[in-house]
DRENFITOR-102794 format. One record per residue: residue in three letters; y, x, z of N, C-alpha, C, O in turn; residue number from 1. Coordinates in steps of 0.2 Angstrom, whole numbers, plus 2048, in hexadecimal, padded with zeros to 3 digits. Layout:
N
ATOM    aa    nv    nu    nw   cav   cau   caw    cv    cu    cw    ov    ou    ow     i
ATOM   ALA     Y     X     Z     Y     X     Z     Y     X     Z     Y     X     Z   NUM
...
***
This chain:
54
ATOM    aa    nv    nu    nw   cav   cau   caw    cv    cu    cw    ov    ou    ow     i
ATOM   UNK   5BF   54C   5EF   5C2   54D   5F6   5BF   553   5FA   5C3   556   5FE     1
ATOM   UNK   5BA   554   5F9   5B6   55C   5FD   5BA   561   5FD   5BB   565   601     2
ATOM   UNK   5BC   562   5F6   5BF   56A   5F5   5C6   569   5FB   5C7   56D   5FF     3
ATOM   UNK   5C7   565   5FA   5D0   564   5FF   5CD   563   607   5D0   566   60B     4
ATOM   UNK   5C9   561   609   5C5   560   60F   5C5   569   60F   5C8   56D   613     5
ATOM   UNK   5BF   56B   60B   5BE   574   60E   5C3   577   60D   5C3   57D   60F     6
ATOM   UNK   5C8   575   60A   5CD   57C   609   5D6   578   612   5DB   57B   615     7
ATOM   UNK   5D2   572   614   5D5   570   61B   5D1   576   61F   5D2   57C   620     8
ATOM   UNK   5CD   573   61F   5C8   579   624   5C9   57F   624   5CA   583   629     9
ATOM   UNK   5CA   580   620   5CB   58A   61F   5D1   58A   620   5D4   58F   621    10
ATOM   UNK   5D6   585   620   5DE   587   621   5DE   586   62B   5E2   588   62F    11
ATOM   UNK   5DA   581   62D   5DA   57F   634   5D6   586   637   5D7   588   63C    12
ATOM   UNK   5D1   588   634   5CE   58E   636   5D1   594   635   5CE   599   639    13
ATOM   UNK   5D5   596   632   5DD   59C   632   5DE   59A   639   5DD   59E   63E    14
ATOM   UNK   5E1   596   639   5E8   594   63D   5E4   593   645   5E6   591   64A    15
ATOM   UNK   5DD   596   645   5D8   596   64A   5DA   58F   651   5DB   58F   658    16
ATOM   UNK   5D9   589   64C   5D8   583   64F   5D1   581   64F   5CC   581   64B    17
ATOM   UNK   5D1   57F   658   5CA   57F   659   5C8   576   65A   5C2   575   65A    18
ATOM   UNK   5CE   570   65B   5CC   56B   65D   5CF   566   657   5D5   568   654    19
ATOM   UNK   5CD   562   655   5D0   55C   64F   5D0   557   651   5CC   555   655    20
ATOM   UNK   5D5   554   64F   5D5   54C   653   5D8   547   64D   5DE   548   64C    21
ATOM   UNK   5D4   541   64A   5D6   53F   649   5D6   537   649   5D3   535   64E    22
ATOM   UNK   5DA   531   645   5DB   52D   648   5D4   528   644   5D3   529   63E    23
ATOM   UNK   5D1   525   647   5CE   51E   643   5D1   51B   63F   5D7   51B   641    24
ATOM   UNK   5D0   519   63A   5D5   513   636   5D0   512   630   5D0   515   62B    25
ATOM   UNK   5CC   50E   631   5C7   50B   62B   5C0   510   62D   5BD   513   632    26
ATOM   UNK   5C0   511   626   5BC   515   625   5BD   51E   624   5B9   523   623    27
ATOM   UNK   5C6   51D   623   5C6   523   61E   5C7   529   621   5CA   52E   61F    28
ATOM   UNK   5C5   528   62A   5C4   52E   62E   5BC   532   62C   5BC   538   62E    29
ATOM   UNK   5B8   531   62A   5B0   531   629   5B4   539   624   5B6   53D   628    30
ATOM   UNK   5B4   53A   61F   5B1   540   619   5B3   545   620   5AF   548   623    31
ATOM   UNK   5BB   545   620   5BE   54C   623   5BA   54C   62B   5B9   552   62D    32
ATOM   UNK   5B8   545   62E   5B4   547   634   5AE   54B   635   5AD   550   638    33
ATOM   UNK   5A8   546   62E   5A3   54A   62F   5A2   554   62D   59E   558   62F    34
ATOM   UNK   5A9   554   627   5AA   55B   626   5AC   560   62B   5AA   565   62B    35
ATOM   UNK   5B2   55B   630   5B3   562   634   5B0   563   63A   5B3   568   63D    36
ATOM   UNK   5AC   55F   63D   5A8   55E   644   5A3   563   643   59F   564   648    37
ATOM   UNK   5A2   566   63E   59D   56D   63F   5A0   574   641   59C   578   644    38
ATOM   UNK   5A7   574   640   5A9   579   640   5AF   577   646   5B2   57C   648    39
ATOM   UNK   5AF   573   647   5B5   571   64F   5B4   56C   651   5B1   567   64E    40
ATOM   UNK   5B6   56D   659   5B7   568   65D   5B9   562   659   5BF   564   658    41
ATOM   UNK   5B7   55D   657   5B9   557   655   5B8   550   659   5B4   54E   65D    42
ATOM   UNK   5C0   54E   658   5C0   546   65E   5C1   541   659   5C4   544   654    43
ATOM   UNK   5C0   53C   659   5C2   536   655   5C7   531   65A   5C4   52E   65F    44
ATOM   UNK   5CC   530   659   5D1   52D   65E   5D1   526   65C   5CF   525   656    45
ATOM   UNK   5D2   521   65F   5D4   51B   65E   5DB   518   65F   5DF   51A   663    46
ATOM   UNK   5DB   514   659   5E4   514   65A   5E6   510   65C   5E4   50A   65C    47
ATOM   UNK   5ED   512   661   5F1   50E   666   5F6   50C   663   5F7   50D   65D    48
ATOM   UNK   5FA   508   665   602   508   663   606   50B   665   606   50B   66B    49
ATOM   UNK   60C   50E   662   610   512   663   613   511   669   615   516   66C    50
ATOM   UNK   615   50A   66B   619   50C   675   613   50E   67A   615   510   680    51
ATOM   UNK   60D   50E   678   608   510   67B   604   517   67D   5FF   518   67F    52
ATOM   UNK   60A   51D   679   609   522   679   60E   524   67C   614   521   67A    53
ATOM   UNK   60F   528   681   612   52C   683   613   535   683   617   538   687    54
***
C-alpha cells in the first residue's frame, strides 16, 4: 500500500495542495495519515451525518 500512498502524495504535491483532510473510520485513516502529515497540513475529521452537514 506505500508505493500508492507516495505516488498520492506526489500527485497532491503537483497540484500544490497544501491541507489534507481526512475522515476517521476505524483504523484505516492511520498509513495515508501518518505519510502525509510530514509533508501537509494534515486534519483528521470526525464523522457526522449527512443532514448535519451544510
Amino acid at each position: 500500500m506505500t508505493p500508492s500512498l507516495l505516488v498520492m502524495s506526489d500527485w497532491l504535491t503537483s497540484l500544490r495542495v497544501t491541507r489534507v483532510v481526512m475522515e476517521a473510520t476505524s483504523d484505516y485513516w492511520r498509513p495515508p495519515f501518518y505519510l502525509l502529515e510530514g509533508s501537509f497540513e494534515t486534519w483528521l475529521a470526525r464523522c457526522f451525518t449527512p443532514s448535519s452537514i451544510n
